[in-house]
GUKOLLUM-598454 format. One record per residue: y, x, z of N, C-alpha, C, CB in turn; residue in three letters. Coordinates in pm, whole numbers, padded with zeros to 5 digits, always signed. Atoms other than C-alpha are relative to their C-alpha. Glycine has a CB too. Layout:
N
YXZYXZYXZYXZALA
...
***
This chain:
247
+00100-00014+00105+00317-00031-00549+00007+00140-00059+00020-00108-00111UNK
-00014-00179+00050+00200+00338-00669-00064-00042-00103-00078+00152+00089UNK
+00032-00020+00118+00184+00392-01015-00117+00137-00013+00137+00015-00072UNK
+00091-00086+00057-00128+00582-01164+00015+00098-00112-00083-00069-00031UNK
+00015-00084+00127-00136+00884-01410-00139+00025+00001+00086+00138-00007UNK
+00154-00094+00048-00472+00957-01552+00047+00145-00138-00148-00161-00107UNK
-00042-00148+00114-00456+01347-01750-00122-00026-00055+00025+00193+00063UNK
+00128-00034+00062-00732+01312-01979-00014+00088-00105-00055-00101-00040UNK
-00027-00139+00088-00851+01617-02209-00071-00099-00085-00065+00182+00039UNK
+00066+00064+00131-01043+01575-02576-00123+00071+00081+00052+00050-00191UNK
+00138-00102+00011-01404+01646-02640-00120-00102+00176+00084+00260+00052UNK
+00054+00027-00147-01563+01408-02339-00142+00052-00005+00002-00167+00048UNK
+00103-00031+00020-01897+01501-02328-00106-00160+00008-00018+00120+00099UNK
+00058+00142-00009-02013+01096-02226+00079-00089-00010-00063-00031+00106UNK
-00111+00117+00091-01762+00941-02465+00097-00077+00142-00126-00169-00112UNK
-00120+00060-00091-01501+00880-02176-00089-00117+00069+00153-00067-00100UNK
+00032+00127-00152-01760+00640-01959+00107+00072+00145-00247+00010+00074UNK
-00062-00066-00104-01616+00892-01649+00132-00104-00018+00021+00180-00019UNK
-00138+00087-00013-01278+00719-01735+00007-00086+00028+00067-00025-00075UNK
+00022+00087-00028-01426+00410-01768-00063-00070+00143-00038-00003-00085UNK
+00056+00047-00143-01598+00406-01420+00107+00032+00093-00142+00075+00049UNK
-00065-00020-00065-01319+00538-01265+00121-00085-00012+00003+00107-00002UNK
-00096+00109+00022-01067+00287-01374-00062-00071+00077+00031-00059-00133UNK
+00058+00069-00049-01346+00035-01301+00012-00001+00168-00106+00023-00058UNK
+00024-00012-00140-01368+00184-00919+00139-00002+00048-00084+00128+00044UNK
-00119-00006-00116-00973+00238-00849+00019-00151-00026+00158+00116-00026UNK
-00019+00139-00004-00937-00147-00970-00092-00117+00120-00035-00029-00150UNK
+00081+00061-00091-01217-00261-00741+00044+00043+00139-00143+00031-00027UNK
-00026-00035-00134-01133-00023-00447+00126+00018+00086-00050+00097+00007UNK
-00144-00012-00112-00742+00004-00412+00088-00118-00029+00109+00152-00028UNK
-00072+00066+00051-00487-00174-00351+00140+00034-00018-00018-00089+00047UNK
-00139-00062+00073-00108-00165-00433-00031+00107-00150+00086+00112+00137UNK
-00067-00044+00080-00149-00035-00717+00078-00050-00114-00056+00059-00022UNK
-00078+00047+00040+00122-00030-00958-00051-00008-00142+00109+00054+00037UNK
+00023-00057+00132+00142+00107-01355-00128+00053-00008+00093+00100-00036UNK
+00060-00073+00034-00135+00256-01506-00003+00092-00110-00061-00046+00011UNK
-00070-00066+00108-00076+00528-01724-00104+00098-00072+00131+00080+00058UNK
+00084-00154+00072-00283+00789-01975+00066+00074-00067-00112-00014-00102UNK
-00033-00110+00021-00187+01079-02068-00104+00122-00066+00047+00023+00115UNK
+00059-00102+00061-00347+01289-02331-00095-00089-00125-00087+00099+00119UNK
+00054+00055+00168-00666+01121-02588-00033-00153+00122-00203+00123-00124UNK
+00017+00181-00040-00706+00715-02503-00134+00004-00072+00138-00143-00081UNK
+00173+00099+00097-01061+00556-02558+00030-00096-00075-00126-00096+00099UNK
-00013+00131+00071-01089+00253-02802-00008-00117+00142-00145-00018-00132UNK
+00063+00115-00149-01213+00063-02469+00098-00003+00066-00129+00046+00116UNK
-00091+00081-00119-00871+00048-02307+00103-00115-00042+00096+00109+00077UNK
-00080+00058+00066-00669-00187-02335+00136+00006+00057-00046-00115-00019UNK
-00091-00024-00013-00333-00119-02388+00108-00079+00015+00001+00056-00058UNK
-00040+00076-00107-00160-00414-02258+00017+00004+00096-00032-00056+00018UNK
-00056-00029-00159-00220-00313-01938+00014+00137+00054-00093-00064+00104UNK
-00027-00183-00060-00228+00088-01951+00100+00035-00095-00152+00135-00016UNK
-00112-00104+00100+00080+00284-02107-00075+00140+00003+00187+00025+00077UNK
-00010-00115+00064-00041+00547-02319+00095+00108-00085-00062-00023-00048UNK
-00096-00117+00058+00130+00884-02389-00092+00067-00035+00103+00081+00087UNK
+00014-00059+00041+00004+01029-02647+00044+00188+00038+00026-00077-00074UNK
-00038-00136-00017-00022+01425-02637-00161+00072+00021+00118+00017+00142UNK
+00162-00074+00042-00297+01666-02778+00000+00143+00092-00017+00052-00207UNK
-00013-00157-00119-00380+02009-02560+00043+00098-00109-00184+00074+00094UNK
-00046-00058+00107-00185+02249-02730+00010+00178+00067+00154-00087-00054UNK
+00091-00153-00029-00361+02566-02528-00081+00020+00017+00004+00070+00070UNK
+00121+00042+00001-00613+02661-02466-00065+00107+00200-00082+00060-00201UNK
+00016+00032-00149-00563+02702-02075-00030-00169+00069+00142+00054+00057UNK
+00026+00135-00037-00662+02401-01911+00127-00035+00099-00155-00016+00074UNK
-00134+00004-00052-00378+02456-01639+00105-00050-00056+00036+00099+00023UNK
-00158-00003+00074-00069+02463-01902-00002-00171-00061+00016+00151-00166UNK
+00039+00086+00075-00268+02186-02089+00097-00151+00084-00184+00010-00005UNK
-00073+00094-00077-00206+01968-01757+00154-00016+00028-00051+00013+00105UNK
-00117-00010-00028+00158+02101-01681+00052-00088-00139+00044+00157+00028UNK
-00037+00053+00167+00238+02009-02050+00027-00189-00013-00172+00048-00120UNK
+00025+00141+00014+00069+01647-02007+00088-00096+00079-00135-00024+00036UNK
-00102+00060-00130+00246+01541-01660+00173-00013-00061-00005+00142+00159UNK
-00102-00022+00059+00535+01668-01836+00105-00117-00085-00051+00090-00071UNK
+00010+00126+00118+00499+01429-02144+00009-00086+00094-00137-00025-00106UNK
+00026+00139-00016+00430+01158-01939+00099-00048+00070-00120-00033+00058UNK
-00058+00064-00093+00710+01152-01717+00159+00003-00080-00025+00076+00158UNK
-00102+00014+00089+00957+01246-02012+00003-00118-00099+00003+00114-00067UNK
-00015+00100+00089+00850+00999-02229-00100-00173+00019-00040+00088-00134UNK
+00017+00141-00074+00755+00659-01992+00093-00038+00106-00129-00010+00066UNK
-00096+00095-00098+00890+00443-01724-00135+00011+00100+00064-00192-00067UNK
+00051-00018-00108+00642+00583-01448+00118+00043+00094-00110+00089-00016UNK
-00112+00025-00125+00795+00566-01090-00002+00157+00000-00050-00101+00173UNK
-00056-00134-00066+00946+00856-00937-00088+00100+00073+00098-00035+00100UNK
+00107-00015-00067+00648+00868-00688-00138-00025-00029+00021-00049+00081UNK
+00117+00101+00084+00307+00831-00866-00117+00112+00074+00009-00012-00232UNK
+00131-00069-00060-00044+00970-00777-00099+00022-00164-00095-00133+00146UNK
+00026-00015+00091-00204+01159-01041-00130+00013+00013+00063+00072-00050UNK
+00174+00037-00050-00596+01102-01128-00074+00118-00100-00071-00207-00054UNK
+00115-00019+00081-00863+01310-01355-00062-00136-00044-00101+00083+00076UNK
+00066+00146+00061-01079+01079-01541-00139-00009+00077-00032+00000-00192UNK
+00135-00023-00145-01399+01213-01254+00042-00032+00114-00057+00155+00040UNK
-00031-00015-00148-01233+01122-00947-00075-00214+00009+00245+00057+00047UNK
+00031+00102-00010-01434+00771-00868+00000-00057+00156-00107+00000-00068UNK
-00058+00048-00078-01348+00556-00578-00097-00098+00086+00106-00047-00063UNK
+00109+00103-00038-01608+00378-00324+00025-00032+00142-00154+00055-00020UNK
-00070+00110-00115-01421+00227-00060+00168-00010+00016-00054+00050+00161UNK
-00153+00071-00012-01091+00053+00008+00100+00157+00008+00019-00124+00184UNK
-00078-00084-00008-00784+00269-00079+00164-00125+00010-00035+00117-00137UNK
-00123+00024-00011-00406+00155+00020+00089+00110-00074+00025-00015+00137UNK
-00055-00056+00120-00231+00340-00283+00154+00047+00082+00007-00127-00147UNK
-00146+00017-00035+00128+00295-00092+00012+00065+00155+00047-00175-00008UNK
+00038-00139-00098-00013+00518+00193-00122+00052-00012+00006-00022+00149UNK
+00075-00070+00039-00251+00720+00019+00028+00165+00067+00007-00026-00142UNK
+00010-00133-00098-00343+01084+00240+00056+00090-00114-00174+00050+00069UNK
-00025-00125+00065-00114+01358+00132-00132+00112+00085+00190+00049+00030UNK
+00156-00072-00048-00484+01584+00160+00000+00120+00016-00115-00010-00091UNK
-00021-00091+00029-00490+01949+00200-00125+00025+00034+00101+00055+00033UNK
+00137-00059-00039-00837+02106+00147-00080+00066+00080-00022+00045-00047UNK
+00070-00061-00098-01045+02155+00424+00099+00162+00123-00141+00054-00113UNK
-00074-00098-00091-00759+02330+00615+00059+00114-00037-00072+00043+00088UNK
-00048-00163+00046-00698+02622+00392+00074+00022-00065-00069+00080-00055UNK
-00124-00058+00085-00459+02827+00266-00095+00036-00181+00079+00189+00107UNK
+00036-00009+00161-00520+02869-00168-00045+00116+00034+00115-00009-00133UNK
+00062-00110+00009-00746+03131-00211-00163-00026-00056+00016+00065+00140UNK
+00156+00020+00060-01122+03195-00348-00057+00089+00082-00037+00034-00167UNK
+00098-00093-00057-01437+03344-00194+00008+00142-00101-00162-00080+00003UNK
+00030-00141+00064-01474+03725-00242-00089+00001-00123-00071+00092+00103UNK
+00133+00038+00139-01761+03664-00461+00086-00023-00140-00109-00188+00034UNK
-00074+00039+00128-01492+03534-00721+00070+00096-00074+00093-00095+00025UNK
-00094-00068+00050-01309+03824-00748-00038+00029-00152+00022+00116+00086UNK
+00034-00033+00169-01219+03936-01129-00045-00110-00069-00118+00108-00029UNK
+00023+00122+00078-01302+03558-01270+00121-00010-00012-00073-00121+00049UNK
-00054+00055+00025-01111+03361-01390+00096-00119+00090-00068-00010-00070UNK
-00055+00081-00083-01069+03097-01129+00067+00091+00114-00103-00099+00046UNK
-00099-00080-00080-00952+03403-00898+00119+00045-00060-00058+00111+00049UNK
-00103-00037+00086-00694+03506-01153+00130-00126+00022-00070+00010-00164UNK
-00105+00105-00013-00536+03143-01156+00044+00005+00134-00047-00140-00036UNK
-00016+00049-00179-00540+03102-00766+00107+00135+00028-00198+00008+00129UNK
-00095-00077-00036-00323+03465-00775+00093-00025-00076-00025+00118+00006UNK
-00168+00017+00069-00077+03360-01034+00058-00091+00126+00015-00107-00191UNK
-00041+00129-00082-00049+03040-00812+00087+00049+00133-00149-00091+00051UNK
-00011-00097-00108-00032+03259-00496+00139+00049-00032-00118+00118+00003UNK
-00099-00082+00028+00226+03475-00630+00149-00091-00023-00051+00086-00128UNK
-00103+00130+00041+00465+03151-00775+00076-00036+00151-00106-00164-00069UNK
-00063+00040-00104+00445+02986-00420+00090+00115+00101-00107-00067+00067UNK
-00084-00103-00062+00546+03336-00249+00088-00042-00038-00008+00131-00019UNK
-00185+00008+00025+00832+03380-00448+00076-00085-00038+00054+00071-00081UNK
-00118+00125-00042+01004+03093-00439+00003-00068+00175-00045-00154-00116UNK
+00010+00043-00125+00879+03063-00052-00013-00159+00008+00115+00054+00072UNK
+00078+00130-00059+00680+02782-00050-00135+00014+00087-00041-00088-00123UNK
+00093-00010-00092+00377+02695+00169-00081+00025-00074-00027-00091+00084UNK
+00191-00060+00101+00003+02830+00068-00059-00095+00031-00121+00155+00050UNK
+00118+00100-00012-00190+02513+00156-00078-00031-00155+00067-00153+00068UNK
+00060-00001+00112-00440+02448-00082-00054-00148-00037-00102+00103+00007UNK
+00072+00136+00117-00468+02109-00287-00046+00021-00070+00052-00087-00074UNK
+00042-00040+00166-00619+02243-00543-00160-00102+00004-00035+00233-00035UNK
+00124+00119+00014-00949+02105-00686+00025-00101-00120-00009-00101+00147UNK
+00035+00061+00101-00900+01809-00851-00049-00091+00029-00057+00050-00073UNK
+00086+00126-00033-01088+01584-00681+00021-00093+00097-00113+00033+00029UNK
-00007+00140-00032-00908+01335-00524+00140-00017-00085+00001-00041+00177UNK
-00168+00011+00075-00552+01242-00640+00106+00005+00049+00036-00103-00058UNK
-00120-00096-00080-00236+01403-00569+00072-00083-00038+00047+00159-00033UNK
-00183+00031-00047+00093+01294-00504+00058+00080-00114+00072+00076+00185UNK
-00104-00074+00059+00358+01391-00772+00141-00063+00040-00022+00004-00156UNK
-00107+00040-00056+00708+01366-00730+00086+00015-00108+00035+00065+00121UNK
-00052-00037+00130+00928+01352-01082+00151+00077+00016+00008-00140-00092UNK
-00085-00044-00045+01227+01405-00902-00006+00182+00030+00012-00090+00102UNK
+00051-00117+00013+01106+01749-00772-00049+00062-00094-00062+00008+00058UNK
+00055-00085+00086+00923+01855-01040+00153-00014-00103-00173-00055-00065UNK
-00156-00017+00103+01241+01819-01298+00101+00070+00029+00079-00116-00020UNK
-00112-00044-00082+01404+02023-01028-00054+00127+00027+00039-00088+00129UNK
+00076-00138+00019+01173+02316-01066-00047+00068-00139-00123-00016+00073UNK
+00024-00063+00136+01245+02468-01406-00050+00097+00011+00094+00024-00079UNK
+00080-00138+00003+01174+02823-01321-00096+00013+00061+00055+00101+00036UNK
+00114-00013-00042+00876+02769-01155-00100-00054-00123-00006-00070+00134UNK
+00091+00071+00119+00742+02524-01475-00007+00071-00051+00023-00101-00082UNK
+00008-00166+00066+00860+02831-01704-00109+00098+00023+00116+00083+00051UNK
+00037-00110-00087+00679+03088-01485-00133-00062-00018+00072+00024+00159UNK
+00177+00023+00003+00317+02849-01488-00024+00034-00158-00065-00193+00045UNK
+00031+00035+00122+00350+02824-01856-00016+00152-00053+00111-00100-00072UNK
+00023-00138+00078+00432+03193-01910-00128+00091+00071+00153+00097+00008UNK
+00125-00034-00012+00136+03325-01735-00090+00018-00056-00036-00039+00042UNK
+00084-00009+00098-00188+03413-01857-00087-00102-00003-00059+00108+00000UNK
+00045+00132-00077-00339+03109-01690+00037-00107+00019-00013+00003+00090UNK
-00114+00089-00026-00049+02900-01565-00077-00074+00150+00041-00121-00156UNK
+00064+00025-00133-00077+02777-01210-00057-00149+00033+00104+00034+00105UNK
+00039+00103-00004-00243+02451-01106+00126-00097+00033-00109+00004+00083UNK
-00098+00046-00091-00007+02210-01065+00009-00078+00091+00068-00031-00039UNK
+00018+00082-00110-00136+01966-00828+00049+00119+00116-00170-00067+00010UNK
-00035-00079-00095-00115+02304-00577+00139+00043+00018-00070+00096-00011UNK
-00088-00005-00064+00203+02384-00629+00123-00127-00003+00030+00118-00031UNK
-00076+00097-00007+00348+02025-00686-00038-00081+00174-00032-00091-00147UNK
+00035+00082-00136+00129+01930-00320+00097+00136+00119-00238-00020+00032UNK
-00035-00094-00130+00321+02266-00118+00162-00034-00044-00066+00203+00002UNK
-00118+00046-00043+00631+02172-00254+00100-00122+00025+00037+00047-00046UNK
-00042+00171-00095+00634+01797-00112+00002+00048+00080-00084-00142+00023UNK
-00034-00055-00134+00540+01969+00188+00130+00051+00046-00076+00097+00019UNK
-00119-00101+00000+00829+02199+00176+00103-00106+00030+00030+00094-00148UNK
-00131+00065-00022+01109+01972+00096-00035-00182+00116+00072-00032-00201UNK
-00017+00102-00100+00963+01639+00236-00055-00002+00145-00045-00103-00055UNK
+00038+00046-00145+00747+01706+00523-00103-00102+00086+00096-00039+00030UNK
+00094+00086+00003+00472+01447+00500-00124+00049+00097-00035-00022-00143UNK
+00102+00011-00088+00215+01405+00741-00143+00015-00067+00016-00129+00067UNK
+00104-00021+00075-00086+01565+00615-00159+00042+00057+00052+00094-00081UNK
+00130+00043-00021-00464+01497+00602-00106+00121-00053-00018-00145-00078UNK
+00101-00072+00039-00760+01770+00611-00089-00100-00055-00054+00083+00104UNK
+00080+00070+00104-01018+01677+00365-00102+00077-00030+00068-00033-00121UNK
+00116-00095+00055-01362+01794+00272-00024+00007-00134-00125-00031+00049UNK
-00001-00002+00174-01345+01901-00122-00175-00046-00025+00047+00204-00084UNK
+00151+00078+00072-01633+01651-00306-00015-00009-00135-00020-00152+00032UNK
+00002-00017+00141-01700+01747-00625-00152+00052-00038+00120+00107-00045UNK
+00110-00006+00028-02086+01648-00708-00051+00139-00072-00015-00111-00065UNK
+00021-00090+00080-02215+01957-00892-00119-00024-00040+00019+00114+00042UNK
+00140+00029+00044-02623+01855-00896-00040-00098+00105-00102+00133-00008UNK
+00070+00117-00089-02799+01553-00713-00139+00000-00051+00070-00160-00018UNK
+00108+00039+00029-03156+01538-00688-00054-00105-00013-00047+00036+00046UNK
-00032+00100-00008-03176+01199-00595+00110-00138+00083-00084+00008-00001UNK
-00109+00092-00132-03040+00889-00374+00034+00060+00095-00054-00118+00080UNK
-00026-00025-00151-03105+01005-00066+00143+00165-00021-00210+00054+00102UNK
-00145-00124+00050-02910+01388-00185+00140-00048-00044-00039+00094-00146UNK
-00135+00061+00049-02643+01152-00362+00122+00011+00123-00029-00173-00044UNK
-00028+00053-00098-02596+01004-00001+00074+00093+00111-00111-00058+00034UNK
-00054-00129-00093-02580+01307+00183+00103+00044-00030-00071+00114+00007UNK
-00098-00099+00053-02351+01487-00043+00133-00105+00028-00033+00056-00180UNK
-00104+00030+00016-02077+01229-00046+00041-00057+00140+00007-00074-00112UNK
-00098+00006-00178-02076+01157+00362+00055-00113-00031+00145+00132+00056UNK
-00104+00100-00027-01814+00968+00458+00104-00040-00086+00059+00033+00098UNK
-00084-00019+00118-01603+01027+00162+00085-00126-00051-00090+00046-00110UNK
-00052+00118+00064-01332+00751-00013-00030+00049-00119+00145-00047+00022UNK
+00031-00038+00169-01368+00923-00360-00055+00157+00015+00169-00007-00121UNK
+00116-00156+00030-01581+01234-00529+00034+00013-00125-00195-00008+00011UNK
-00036-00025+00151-01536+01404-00832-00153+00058-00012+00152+00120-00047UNK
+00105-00036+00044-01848+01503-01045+00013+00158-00130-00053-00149-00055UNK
+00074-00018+00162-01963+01725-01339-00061-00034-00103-00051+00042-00016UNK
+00108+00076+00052-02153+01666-01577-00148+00006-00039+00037-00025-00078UNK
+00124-00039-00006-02470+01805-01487-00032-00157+00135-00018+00204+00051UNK
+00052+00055-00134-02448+01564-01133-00020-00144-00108+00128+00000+00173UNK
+00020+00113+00134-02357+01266-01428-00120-00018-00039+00065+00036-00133UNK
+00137+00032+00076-02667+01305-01596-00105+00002+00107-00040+00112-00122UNK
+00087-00001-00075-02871+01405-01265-00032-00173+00021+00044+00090+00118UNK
+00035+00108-00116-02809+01078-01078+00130-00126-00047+00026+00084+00200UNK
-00118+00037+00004-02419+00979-01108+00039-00128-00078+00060+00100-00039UNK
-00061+00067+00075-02376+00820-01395-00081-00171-00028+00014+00099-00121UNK
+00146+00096-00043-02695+00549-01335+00120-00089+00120-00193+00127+00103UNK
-00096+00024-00125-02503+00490-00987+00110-00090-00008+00061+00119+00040UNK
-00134+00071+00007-02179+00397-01102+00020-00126-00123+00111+00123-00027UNK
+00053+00113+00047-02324+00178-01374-00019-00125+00068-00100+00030-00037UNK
+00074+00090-00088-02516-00012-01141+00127-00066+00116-00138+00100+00082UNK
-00120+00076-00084-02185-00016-00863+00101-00019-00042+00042+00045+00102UNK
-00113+00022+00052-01975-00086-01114-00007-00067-00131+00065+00111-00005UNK
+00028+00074+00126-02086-00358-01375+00084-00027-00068-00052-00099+00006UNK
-00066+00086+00073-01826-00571-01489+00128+00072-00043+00021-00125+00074UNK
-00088-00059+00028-01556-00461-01704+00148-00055+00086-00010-00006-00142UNK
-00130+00029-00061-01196-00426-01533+00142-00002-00099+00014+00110+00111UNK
-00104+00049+00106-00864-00549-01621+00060+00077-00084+00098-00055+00048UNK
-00054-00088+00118-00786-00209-01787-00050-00006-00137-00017+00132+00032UNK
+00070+00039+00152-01064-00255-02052+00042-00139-00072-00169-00013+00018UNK
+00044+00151+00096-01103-00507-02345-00065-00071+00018-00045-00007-00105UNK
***
């Protein structure tokens, strides 16, 4: 049984439904799973009986550090397993998942990096702190990054990488940590790993575009422009009834 972390930030823009459909969809679509856990602001709509909440407010105003910070909290101050799979509150789920061999994923084959076009942003800035971290400590460059399905953490490892946690936090950015918590499972364990096409809705015109965009896909992450396009109608409709996380 794999235990769940959800990182959720403040400020939802559609009062935490995203959370709510995505609970709704990993309860309908996987199985084994174990704990369910939140991490960061809780809705009134969960019920806490069956999710352990850890409190913990964003206390930067990087979104990166925000997460390192949260994972942090959650694994210092609960009884999540050793081995857990960590979620966003956008990652929604539309066919059968086995939690207890869930795809260690690495994005579409590539090593971490951004299109030229990016250079001098922001999101190129993080991807070279990141870059620079895995160098020097000689880890692998594969790129989990994203966000949009759910990674593998490992508490053991991460509690075992102080100067690398240090090093995201002191940055100007701080590095993602799904990327370098997914290169250094690779590293030390060696896991058999799954190319993946990154799905992260950005605009839907309608069904048929919905359809296209998400392929073959087990889960997709959204925005909240695709939300209001099409998305959030969708997951209403394939996802009525409240699940055992809610009230």
């Amino acid at each position: 049984m794999m235990d769940v972390l959800y990182v959720v930030g403040s400020g939802s823009t559609h009062n935490n439904e995203e959370l709510r459909y995505s609970l709704r969809s990993l309860a309908k679509m996987a199985k084994n799973i174990g704990k369910v856990y939140i991490v960061g602001e809780c809705p009134s709509f969960i019920d806490r009986d069956k999710v352990t909440h850890i409190p913990c407010a964003d206390m930067y105003n990087r979104k990166c550090k925000n997460i390192w910070k949260k994972v942090l909290m959650a694994i210092e101050n609960s009884d999540i397993g050793n081995e857990f799979l960590m979620s966003s509150d956008d990652i929604f789920h539309i066919k059968e998942q086995d939690l207890d061999n869930y795809p260690y994923y690495w994005k579409n084959g590539a090593q971490v990096s951004v299109p030229a076009s990016m250079r001098n942003t922001s999101m190129w800035a993080i991807i070279q702190e990141c870059r620079n971290l895995l160098t020097k400590y000689n880890y692998p460059l594969w790129d989990y990054g994203g966000g949009h399905c759910l990674h593998h953490m490992d508490k053991s490892i991460l509690l075992n990488m102080p100067k690398i946690t240090r090093e995201a936090f002191a940055g100007k950015y701080g590095a993602p940590i799904d990327v370098m918590m997914g290169n250094a499972i690779v590293k030390l364990k060696n896991p058999q790993v799954v190319k993946r096409k990154d799905i992260k809705l950005v605009a839907v015109k309608d069904e048929e575009d919905f359809y296209r965009q998400i392929g073959e896909t087990r889960e997709f992450s959204i925005n909240d422009k695709a939300w209001d396009d099409f998305v959030g109608n969708w997951l209403a409709k394939r996802f009525p009834e409240k699940c055992v996380y809610e009230k």
